[in-house]
C-alpha positions as CSV (number, residue, x, y, z in Angstrom):
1,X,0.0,0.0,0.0
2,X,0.9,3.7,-0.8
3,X,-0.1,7.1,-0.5
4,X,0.7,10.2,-2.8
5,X,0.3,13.6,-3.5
6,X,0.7,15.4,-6.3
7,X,2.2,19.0,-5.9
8,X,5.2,21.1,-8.0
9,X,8.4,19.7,-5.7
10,X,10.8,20.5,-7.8
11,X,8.9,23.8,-8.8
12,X,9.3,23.5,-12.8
13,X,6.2,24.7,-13.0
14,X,4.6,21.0,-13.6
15,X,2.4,18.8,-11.4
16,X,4.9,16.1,-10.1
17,X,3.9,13.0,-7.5
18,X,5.1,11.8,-4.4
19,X,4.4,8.6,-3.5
20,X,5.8,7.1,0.0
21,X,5.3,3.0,0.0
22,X,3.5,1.9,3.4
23,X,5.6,-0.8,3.3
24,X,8.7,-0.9,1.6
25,X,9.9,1.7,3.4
26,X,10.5,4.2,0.1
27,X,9.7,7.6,-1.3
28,X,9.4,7.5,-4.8
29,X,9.5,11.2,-6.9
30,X,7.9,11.3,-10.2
31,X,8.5,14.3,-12.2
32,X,5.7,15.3,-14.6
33,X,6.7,16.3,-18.0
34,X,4.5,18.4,-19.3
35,X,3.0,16.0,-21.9
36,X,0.6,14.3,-19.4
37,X,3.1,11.4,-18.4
38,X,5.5,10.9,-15.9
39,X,9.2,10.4,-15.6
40,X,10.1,7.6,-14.5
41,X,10.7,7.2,-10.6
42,X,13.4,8.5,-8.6
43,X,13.5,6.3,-5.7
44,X,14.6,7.0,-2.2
45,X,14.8,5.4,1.4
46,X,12.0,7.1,3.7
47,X,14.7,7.0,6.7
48,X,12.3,4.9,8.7
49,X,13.9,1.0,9.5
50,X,11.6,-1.9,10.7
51,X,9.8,-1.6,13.5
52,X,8.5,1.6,12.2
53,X,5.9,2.3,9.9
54,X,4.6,5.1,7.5
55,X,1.4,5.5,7.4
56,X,0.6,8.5,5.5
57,X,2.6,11.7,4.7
58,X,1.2,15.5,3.8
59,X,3.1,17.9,2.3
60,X,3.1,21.9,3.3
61,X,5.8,24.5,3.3
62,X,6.4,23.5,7.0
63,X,9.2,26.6,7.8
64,X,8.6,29.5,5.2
65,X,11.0,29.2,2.6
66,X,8.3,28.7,-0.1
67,X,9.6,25.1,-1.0
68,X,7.4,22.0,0.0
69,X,8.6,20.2,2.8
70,X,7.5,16.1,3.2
71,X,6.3,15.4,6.7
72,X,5.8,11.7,7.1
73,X,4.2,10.5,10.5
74,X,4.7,6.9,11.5
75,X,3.6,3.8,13.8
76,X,5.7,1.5,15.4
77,X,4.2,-1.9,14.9
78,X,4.7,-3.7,17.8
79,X,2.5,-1.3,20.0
80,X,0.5,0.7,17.8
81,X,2.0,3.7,19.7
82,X,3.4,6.9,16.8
């Protein structure tokens, strides 16, 4: 499972998405092109290691600087506690 959002992260101008994997423990960017398709994906680690979980992310220009930050809450699954 996966959740995205689509936003201008690498402010081109063009609607890219970000997709963070529930669990595989990944971000993947894909850039949009401008023709209606997508790049293909960038992928990242999310930073998060087993036990821990993501299980959703937003997006928001969390300090100001007028660049979209990723926020990515998680749960740890042996208690359930985030």
């Amino acid at each position: 499972m996966a959740s995205l959002h689509v936003g201008d992260f690498n402010e081109d101008g063009l609607d890219d998405v970000l997709v963070v994997s529930k669990t595989g423990y990944q971000i993947a960017f894909l850039a949009g092109t401008g023709t209606g398709t997508l790049a293909e994906p960038v992928i990242q680690p999310s930073g998060l290691l087993s036990p821990y979980q993501p299980f959703d992310f937003d997006v928001a220009d969390l300090d100001g600087d007028h660049h979209l930050d990723v926020l990515i809450p998680y749960l740890k699954d042996e208690s359930g506690a985030t």
